[in-house]
N, C-alpha and C positions, 0 to 999 in steps of 0.2 A: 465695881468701879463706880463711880462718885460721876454723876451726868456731866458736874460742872468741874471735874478733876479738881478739886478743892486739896491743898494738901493737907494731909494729915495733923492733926492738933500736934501740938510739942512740937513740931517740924523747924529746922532754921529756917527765921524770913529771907525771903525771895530776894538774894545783890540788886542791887538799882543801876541805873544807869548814872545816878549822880554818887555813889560807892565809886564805879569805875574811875571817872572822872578825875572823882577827890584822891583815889590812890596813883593814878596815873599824873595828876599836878596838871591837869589842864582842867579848861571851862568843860560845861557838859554838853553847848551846842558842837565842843568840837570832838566831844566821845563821840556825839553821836552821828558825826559825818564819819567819824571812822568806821564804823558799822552799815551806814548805810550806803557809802560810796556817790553820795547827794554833792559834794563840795568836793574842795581843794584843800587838801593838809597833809604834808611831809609822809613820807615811806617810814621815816623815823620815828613822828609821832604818832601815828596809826600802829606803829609793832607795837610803842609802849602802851597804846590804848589797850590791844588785844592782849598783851601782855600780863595789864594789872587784872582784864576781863577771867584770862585763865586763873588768875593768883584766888580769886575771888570766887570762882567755878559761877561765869557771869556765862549764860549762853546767846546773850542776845537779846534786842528789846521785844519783847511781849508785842506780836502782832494785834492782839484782842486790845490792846490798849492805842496801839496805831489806829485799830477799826474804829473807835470813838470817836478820833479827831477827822480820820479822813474815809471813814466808811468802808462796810467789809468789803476785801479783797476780790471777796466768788471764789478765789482760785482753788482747790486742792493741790498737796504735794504730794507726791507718787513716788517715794523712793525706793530705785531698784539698787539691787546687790551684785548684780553682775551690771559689764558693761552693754550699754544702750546698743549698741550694733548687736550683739549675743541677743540683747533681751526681744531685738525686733526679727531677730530671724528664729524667735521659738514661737511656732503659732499659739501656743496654750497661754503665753504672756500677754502676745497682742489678743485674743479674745478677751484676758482678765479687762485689759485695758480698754476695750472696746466695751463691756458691759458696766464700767463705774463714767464713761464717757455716756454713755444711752441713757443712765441715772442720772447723772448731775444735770443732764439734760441743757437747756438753756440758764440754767441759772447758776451755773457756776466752769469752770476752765480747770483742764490739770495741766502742772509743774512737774515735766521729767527729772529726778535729781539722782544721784549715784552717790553710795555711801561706801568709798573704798579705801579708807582714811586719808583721802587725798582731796575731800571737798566738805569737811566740815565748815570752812569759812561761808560757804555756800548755803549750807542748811542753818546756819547761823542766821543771817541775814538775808533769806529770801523771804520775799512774803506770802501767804498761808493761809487759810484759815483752821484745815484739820491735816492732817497725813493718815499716808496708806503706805504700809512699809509691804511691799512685796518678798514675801520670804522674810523672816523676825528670829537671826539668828545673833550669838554672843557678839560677832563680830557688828552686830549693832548699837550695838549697849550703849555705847557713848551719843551716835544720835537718838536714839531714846528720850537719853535724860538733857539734850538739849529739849527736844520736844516738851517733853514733861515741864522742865522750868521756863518755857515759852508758854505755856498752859494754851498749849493746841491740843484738841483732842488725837485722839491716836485709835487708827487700826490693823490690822496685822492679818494678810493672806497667807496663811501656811506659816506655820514658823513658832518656834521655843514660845512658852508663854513670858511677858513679862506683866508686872503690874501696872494699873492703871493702862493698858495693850485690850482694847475689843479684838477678841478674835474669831478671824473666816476661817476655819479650819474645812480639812479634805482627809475624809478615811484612807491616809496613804500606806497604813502600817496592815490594815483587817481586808485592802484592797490587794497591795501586795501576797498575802494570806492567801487568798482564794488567788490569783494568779499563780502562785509556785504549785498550791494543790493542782491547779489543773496539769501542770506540768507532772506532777510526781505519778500524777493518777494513770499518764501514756507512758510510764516505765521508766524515766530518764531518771537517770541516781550521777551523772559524771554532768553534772549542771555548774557554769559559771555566769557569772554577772557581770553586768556594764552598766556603773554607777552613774549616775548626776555629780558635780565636785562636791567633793568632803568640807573643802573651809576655802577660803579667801584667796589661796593661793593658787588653785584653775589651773593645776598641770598634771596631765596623763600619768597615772601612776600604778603600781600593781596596787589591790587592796590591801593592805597589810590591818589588824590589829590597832597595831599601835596609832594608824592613819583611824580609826575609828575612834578611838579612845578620846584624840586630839580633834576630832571634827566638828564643827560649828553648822554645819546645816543639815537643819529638822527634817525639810521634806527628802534629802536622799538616807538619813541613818531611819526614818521612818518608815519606809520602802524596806530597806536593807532588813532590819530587824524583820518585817513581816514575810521577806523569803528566806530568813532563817528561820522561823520559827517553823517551817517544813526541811528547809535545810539547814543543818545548825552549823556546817563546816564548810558552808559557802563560800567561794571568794571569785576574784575577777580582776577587774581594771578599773581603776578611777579616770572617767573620761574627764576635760577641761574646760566641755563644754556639753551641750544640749543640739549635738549637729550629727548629719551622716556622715560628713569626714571623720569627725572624731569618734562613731559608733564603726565604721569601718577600721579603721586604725586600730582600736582596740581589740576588735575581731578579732583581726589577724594576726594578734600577738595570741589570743588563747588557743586562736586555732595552728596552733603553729605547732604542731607536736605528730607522734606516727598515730595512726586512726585508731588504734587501742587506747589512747591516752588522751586523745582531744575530747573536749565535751560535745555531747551529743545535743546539747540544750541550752541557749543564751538567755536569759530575764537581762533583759534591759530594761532600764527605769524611764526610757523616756520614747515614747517612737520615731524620734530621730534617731536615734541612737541600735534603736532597733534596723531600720533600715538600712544603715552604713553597715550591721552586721549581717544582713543580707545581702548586700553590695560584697560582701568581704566572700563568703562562701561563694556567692557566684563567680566571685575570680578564681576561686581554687579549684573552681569545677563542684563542688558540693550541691548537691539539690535539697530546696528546704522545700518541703520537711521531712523529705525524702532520708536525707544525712545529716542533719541539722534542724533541729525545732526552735525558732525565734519568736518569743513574746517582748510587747513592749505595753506600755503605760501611756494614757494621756486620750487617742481617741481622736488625732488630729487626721483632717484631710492631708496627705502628701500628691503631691503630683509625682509624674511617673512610676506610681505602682499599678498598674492597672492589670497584672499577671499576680497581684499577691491581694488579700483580704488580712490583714493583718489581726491576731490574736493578741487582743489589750482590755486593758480594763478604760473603760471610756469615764472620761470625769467631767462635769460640769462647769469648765474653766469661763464662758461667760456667767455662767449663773455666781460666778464667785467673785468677780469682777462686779455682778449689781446689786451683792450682798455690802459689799464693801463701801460702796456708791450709795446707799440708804442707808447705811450705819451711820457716815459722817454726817450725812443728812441731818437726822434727826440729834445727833450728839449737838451740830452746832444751832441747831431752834431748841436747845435744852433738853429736850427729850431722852428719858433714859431708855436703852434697847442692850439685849445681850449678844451673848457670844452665838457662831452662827457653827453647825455642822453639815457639810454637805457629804456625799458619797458618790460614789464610782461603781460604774455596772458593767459585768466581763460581755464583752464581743470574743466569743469563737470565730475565729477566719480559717483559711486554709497555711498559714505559716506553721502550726501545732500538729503535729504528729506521732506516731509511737514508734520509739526505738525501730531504726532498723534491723533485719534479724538476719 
């Protein structure tokens, strides 16, 4: 990646905001109130401003060129893929977000923004200086390439690679790996799983195949793959969310079966998720890990566990947050910096047990 995202030689030049303008038949001071929301001009003429902007593949004025006349912004944008309520009650988020806040430190502010095709107008016209896409999956793509042709720098926590994309990556796939071996290693072979959501659409589902084939998010098919790769005919439940309602819920659909036939062993991908399925066996009367062997992912403090030590792989979710937080750093003082790897370390607790016999 190019420090100064310069695009590529032979590339189309970059629409203008005076292109808009002239295709839409208005002045450009009044494109540009359409975009900025700065003034007073019709519902009608703002559709057709946005209108000729789309015809055009115009994403917006280039904040780097605002920062000339009115000085840089400070701000970072932070765009999450689930929504803001979900993202604030996964602790592993608010740590990310607590460690790119510790970094920017006093000298710059973050923008929570949500990319669920419902607020591109939003990431259009907010102002910026870099982004941090939390999670970088296809279901991004489009805000990307407004980024890209807003010539903001870009970085990417967990998530598909894209170009001109710095990316924080997390060993979720060789971390998963050593989680299901620890499982296989205490005898368990009737193991299901409880996923993170597969794509954009956040609803409870059985895992099927075909739900994989179709899935847009890196960090749960990055998991998935690495507990197959000990269990290669694994499946479970796609939970909708990163919570213990929804880790219990799902539970209780796998555990739903006569004792011969329920799994003896749950990989959850997330320890919320983990512990709704703890929650789930203790209503059935199940003892883990007694009857049941639950791991999960992540390494977060939960309250009310204080009878369980949970078996997870612990991940550095501030340290991935400050990686993120000095990438943009130095991207916007020019500075060239690469792509960042970090890893996750197994915690044995007392939820991991061997087959009961």
């Amino acid at each position: 990646m190019s420090a100064n995202n310069q695009p590529h030689p032979g590339a189309t030049p970059r629409p203008t905001l005076a292109d808009v303008a002239k295709r839409a038949g208005v002045s450009g001071s009044t494109a540009s109130i359409a975009f900025s929301g700065d003034g007073s001009i019709s519902a009608k003429t703002r559709d057709r401003v946005l209108a000729a902007a789309e015809e055009l593949n115009y994403a917006g004025p280039d904040p780097r060129a605002r920062s000339l006349r009115q000085g840089r912004s400070g701000i970072v944008g932070v765009i999450l893929e689930d929504r803001v309520l979900h993202s604030f009650r996964d602790p592993m988020m608010i740590a990310a977000l607590d460690g790119i806040s510790q970094q920017l430190g006093d000298s710059g502010g973050m923008l929570l923004l949500t990319s669920n095709g419902e607020g591109e107008s939003t990431i259009q016209t907010a102002v910026f200086d870099a982004a941090i896409f939390m999670g970088c999956s296809p279901h991004l793509a489009r805000s990307i390439e407004i980024m890209r042709q807003r010539n903001v720098p870009m970085v990417a926590i967990e998530g598909q690679a894209f170009a001109g994309v710095l990316s924080v990556a997390l060993d979720n796939r060789e971390a998963s790996v050593t989680l299901a071996q620890v499982v296989h290693d205490l005898g368990h072979r009737r193991v299901a799983t409880i996923t993170l959501p597969l794509d954009s659409l956040r609803e409870r589902r059985p895992l099927t195949d075909e739900l994989v084939r179709s899935a847009t998010t890196a960090t749960t098919l990055d998991r998935l793959e690495g507990a197959r790769e000990v269990y290669p005919a694994l499946t479970g439940v796609v939970a909708a969310n990163s919570s213990t309602d929804e880790g219990m819920a799902a539970a209780l659909v796998l555990l739903d079966a006569a004792p011969e036939l329920r799994p003896t062993a749950i990989i959850a991908q997330s320890d919320l998720l983990a512990v709704g399925a703890i929650r789930a066996a203790e209503s059935l009367g199940l003892r883990v890990p007694g009857d049941l062997t639950v791991v999960g992912f992540d390494g977060a403090r939960i309250e009310g566990m204080n009878d369980y030590d949970l078996t997870t792989m612990v991940q550095p979710a501030m340290e991935k947050g400050r990686a993120a937080g000095f990438a943009v750093t130095e991207l916007l003082a020019g500075r060239s910096v690469g792509d960042v790897s970090l890893t996750s370390v197994l915690h044995i607790g007392n939820t991991s047990g061997p087959v009961a016999q």
